[in-house]
N, C-alpha and C positions, 0 to 999 in steps of 0.2 A: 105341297107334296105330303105324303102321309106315311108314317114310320115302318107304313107295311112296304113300302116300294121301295125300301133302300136294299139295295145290294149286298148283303153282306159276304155272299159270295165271290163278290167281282177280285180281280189283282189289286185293283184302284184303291182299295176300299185301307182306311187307316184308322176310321172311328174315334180316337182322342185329336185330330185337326182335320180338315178337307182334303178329297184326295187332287191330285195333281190335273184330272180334267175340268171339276169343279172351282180351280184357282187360277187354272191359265184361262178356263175357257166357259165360265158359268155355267156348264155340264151340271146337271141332277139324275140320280139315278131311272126315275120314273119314265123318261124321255131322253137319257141319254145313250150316243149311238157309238161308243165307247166300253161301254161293259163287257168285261173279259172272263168268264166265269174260270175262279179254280176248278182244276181236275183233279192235282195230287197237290199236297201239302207235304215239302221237306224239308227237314231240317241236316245240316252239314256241321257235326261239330270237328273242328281241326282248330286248333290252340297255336302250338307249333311255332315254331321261327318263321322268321320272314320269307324267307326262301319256301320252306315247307308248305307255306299256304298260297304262293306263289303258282306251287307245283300241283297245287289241289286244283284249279280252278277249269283244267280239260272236263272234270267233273262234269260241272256248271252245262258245257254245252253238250254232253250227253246226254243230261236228262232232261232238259229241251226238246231235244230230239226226239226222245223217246215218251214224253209226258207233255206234247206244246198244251200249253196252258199252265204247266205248273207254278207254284206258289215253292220261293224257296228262299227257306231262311240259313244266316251262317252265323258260328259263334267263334270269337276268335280273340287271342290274344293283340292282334294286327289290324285290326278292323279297316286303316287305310289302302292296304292291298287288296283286298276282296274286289272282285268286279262291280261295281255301283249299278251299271247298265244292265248287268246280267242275273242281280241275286237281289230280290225284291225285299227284303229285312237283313241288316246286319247289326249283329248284335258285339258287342264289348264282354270279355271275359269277366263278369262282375257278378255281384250276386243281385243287382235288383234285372239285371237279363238273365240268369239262372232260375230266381224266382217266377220271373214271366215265362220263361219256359218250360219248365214242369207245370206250369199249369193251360198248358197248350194241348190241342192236338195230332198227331202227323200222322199223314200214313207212311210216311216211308223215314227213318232216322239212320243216320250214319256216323260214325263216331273211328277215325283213323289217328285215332292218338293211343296210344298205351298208357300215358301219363292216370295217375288215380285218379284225378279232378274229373279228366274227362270222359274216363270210362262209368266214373259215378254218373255223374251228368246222361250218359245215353242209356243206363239204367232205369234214372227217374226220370224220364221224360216219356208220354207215352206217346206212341206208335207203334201202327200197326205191324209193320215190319222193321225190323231192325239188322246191321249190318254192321260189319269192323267190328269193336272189342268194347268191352261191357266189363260189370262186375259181377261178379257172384260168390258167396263164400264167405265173403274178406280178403278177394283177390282175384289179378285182373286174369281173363277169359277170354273167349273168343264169344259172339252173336252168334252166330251159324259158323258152319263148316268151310264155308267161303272164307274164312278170313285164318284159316288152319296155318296155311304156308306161311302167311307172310308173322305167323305167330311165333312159328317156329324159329325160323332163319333168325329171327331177333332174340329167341334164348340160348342159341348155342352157334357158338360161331365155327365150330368145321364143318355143320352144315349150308351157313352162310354163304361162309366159302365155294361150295358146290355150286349155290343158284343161281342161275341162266337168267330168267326174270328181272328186266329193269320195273325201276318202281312203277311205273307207268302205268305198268300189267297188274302188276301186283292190286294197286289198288281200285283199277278198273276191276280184277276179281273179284274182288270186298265186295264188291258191290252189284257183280251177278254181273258186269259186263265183259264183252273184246273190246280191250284198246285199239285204235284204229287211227292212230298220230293224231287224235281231237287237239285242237293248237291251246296252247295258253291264252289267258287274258290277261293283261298287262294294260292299266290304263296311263295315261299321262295327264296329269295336271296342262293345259294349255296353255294356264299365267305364265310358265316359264320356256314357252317358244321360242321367243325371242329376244333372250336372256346373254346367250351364248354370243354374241360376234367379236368379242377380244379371240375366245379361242378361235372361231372361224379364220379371223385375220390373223394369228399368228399360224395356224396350217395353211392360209395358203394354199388350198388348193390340196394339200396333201392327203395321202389316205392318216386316216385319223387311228392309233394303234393303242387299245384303250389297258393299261397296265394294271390291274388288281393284286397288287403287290403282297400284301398280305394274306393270314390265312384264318385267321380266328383265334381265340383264343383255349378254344375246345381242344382242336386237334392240332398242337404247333408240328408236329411231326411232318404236315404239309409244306412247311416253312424252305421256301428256293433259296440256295447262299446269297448272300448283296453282292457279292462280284462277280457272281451268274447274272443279277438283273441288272448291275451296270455295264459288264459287257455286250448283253443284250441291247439294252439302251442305245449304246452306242452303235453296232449291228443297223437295230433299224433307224436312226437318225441319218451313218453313212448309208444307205438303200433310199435314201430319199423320202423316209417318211416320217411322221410326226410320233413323238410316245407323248401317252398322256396316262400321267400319276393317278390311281383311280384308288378310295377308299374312305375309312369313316377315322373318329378318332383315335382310335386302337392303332392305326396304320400312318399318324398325322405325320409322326416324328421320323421315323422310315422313307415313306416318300420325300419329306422334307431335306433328309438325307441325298437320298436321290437325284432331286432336280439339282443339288448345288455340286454335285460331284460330276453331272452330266449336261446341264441346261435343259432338261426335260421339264416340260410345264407341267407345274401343280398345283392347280386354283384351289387346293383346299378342302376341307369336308363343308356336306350339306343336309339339311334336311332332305329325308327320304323321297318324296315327290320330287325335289329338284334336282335331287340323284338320279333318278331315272331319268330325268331328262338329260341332264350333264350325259349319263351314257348311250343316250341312244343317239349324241353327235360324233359317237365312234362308228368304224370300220368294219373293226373286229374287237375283239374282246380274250386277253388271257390272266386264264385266274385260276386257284386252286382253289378258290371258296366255293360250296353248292351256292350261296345266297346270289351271286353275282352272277352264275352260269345260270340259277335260274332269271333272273333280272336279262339274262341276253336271249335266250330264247325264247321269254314275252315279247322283247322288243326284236327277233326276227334276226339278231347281230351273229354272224360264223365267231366263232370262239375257239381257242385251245386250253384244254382242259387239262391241270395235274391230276392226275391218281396216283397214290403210293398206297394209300393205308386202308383202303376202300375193294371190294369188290367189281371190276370195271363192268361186269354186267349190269350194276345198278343203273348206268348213267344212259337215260335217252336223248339224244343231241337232236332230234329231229334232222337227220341228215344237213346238217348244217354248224359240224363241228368236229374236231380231231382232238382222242385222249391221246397224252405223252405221258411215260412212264420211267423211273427210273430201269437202266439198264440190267438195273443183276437186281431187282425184283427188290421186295420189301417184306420185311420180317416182323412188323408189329401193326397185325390185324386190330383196324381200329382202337390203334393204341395213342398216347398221347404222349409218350414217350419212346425216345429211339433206342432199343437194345445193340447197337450197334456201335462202336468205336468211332466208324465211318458212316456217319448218315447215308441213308439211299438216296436221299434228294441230292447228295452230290454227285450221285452216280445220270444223273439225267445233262445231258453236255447242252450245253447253249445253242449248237448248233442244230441241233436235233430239235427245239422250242423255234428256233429262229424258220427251220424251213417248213416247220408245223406254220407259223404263222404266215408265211410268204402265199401257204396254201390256201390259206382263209383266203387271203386278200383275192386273189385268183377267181376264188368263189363269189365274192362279191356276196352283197344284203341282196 
């Protein structure tokens, strides 16, 4: 074959080792019946919490749709959430992937982070069109006029307050689309399929009621009293169904707490891939963290979701979930501390979470 015949436009194409037809299937470009030529070339910068890049990935299969053939690269603090199957480069928040990428070229860039790092980043990188927030000045901006709202509502919070727009919208706008329930993509590690049969065998057959006890460490203002989630506990155990202790280390000691005050199983924290597996052998899902609401609605799971401190416009459950709020409302707007005597979170009564979740169950995956 001769250096003029290689593809360098193809998807396939990697140039520092063989692309994936070439190694499963002795595929050469000259004669191969596999070449897929790029149309667009994108880049996705979102850094972001885990969750957050979770919730970026409806992206992904918009611009598929709208660009089949495209080439799309993503840069991220999380690299292992990104859809592997759906985003042909993903790159490590680092500088020798920063350096590769300004020296690249896209016609379409997007950048949905605020943070400085990353609005530098969609600054220096060229492409043709650009979208979400950038730098300019010595401070961070908006790309175009599309990305106005959701610039605003993030500098002043009693317009926050006003907006209707779950994120969904929002950043489908950045980016010059209608949201249109595009689903998440949530992959699963397959190694740990077949991992789960203790808990199997201790449900029994039951509906599996997955507890995300904790709230983070950001906004503890989210934080349910412990004799709210041990009465709960108890609630759905007497109902005939299983609770299962759900979190990472932040939450070890709590749950730990938990199981021995109620017999509720708590296998423990894990590595994030065997995390999501661990929860996709629930039911249902209730949690006041974004990261875990996002983690259920990749994996398809009805959820009951806390709002206190939040905007309850933000949250798109894909019709496959119910917000509970406290009852006489809450007074510290994204705040991480409670100006109140009497937290609002005690104002949300067990009962009112308990036939939120009965409701899920109803609903069924």
């Amino acid at each position: 074959m001769n250096f003029s015949d290689i593809r360098f436009d193809c998807r396939h194409f990697r140039g520092d080792i063989p692309c994936k037809p070439n190694k499963l299937r002795d595929k050469v470009c000259a004669t191969c019946d596999e070449v897929d030529p790029v149309t667009k070339r994108i880049l996705i910068i979102k850094l972001g919490a885990i969750g957050d890049v979770i919730r970026t990935s409806p992206l992904v299969q918009k611009y598929r749709q709208v660009y089949p053939g495209c080439h799309i690269s993503w840069i991220t603090l999380s690299p292992e959430v990104v859809p592997s199957k759906t985003v042909d480069k993903i790159y490590k928040f680092e500088f020798k992937s920063v350096y590769a990428l300004t020296h690249q070229k896209f016609d379409i860039a997007i950048n949905l982070d605020k943070d400085v790092e990353a609005c530098s980043l969609l600054e220096d990188v060229y492409a043709i069109e650009k979208y979400g927030f950038t730098m300019q000045d010595g401070h961070v901006t908006v790309a175009n006029h599309l990305a106005e709202h959701k610039f605003i509502t993030g500098m002043f919070d009693n317009i926050s307050k006003t907006n209707t727009m779950n994120y969904m919208e929002e950043i489908f706008e950045i980016c010059g689309f209608t949201f249109n329930k595009e689903p998440y993509v949530l992959e699963l590690n397959p190694a740990y399929d077949g991992i789960w049969g203790d808990l199997k065998s201790r449900a029994s057959g039951k509906k599996i009621i997955g507890l995300n006890t904790g709230c983070g460490e950001r906004w503890l203002t989210r934080l349910w009293p412990e004799a709210y989630w041990i009465e709960l506990i108890k609630n759905i155990q007497a109902a005939g169904h299983f609770p299962l202790l759900l979190g990472g280390p932040a939450e070890d000691a709590q749950n730990k707490k938990y199981a021995e005050a109620t017999g509720a199983f708590y296998p423990g924290t894990f590595p994030l891939q065997q995390f999501f597996s661990l929860t996709n052998q629930c039911d249902v899902i209730l949690t006041a963290v974004s990261m875990m609401m996002h983690i259920a609605i990749g994996l398809n799971i009805p959820q009951v979701l806390f709002v206190n401190i939040f905007n309850v416009h933000e949250f798109e459950l894909y019709g496959k979930g119910i917000i509970v709020q406290p009852e006489t409302g809450c007074d510290c707007y994204f705040g991480n501390s409670c100006k109140r005597d009497n937290h609002c979170m005690n104002d949300l009564p067990v009962s009112k979470v308990y036939s939120a979740v009965e409701d899920m169950i109803k609903l069924g995956r």
